[in-house]
N, C-alpha and C positions, 0 to 999 in steps of 0.2 A: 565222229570225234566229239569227245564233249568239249560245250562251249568253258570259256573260261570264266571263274569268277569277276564279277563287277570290283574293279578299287573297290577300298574301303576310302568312304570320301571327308573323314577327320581330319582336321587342322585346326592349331590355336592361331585365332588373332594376336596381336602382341601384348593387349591389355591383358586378355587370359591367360598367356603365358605369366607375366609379370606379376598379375597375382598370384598362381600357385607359385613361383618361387618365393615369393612377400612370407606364406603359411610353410615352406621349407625348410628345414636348417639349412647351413651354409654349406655344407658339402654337399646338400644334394642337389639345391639349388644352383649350383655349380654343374651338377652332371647333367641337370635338365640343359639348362644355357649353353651349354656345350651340341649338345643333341638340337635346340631350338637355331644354333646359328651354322654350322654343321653339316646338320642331316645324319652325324654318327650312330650308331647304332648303341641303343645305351647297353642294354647286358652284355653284348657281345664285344664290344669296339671301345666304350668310354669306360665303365668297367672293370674292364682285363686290364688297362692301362698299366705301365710300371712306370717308376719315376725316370729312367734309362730311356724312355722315350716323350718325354720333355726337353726342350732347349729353349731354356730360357733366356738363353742369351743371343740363339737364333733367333728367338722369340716363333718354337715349331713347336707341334706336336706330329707325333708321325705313329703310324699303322705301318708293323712288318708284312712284309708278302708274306701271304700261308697264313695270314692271322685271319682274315676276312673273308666275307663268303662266298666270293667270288677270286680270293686266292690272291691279290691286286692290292701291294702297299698304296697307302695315302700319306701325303703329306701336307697340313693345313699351317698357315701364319695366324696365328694369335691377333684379335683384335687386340686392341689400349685395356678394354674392358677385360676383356676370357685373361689377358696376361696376367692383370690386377686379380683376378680371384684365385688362378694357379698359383700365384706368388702367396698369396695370404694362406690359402689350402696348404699349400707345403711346408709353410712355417708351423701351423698345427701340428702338421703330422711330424715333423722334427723336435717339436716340442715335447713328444708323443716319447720318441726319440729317445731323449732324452730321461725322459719318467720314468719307461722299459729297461732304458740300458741294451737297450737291440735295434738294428735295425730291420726299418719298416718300405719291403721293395715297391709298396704302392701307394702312388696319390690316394688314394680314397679309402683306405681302412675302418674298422667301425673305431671311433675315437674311445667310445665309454661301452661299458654294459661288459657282458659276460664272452662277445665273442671279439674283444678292444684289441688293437694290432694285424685281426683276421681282415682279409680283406670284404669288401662290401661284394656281393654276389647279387642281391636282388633287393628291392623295393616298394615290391608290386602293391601289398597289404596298404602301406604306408601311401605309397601315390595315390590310392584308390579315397584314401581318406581328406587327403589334402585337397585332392580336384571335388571330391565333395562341398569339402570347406569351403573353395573358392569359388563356386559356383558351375564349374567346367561337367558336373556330374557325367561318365562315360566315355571321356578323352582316358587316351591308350597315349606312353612311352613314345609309340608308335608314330604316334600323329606329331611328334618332334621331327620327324623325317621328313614325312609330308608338309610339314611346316616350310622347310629350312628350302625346299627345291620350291616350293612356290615364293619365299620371300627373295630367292636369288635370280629366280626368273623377270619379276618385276622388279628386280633393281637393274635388270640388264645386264647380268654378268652372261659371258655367253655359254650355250648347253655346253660344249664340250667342257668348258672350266668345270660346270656344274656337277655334269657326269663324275667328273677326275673328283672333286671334293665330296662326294656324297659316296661314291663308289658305286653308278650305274655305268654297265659294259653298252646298254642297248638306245635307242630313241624312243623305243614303245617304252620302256618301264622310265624313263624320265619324262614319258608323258604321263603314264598312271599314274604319279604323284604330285606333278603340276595342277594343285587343286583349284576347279574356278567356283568363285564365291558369289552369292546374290551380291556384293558388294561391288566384285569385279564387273558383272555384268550392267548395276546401276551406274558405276564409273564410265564404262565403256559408253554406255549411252550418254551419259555428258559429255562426253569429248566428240559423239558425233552429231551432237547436237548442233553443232555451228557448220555442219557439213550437211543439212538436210535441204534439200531441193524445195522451192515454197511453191505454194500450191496455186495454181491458175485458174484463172475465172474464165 
């Protein structure tokens, strides 16, 4: 059997996240934020979004079963923060709304240009240039995922939560994205530091 590919082992720290959304407009810096706390899957999951699955008054977003790649709705609670940019994002796009004279079934629409009220589809061009900008040169959409399961691992939330919010079914693929960083491993060493056995003469 062939063996299996090695992870891909990208992830943004926070400060590199924070900067490419800084060079984002606002809507997309929103889709990234979303993908960076999350783990969503941005083409596929933030995206496709309709405004029908917003509650803002739940203060949820939710993924229908069958929508996702593994078949398995989600359902995540909005930080203080992701609530404050949906709330500001959907007043654009009603305002949008209103300009048209139509409505508009999705959060994330292209606001201006030639394809305005279409919904956004992809990116990729446009991300490739930002992470340029910001220094990230060669971070992938992607590594928003692998971000979000390492940032929830070390805050303690437990894997199974983790699983349920990202949408992994298994332990092996919530460990291939559990990225560990020379950072984690310097860290690690300081805290075993006060745990090392002194040496005998």
């Amino acid at each position: 059997m062939l063996r299996p590919a090695a992870p891909r082992q990208g992830f943004f720290e926070r400060h590199q996240c924070e900067m490419v959304c800084k060079v984002l407009p606002d809507d997309l810096a929103l889709i990234a934020r979303i993908g960076y706390v999350y783990g969503w899957r941005v083409s596929s999951e933030v995206l496709t979004l309709t405004k029908a699955q917003i509650d803002l008054q739940e203060g949820t977003l939710c993924l229908v079963a069958g929508s996702t790649k593994n078949r398995d709705g989600r359902l995540v609670y909005l930080t203080p923060e992701l609530e404050a940019g949906i709330t500001g994002q959907l007043a654009r796009v009603e305002a949008l709304e209103h300009e048209r004279g139509e409505a508009i079934p999705w959060p994330f629409p292209h606001l201006v240009g030639r394809h305005q009220v279409e919904r956004i589809k992809s990116f990729r061009k446009r991300w490739t240039r930002v992470c340029r900008k910001a220094g990230c040169v060669g971070a992938l959409r992607h590594d928003l995922r692998r971000t979000a399961v390492r940032n929830m691992v070390h805050l303690g939330i437990p894997e199974g939560v983790v699983m349920r919010l990202v949408g992994h079914r298994t332990r092996s693929m919530l460990d291939r994205y559990n990225i560990v960083s020379p950072a984690d491993l310097r860290e690690a060493s300081r805290r075993l530091s006060g745990h090392a056995i002194s040496r005998t003469i």
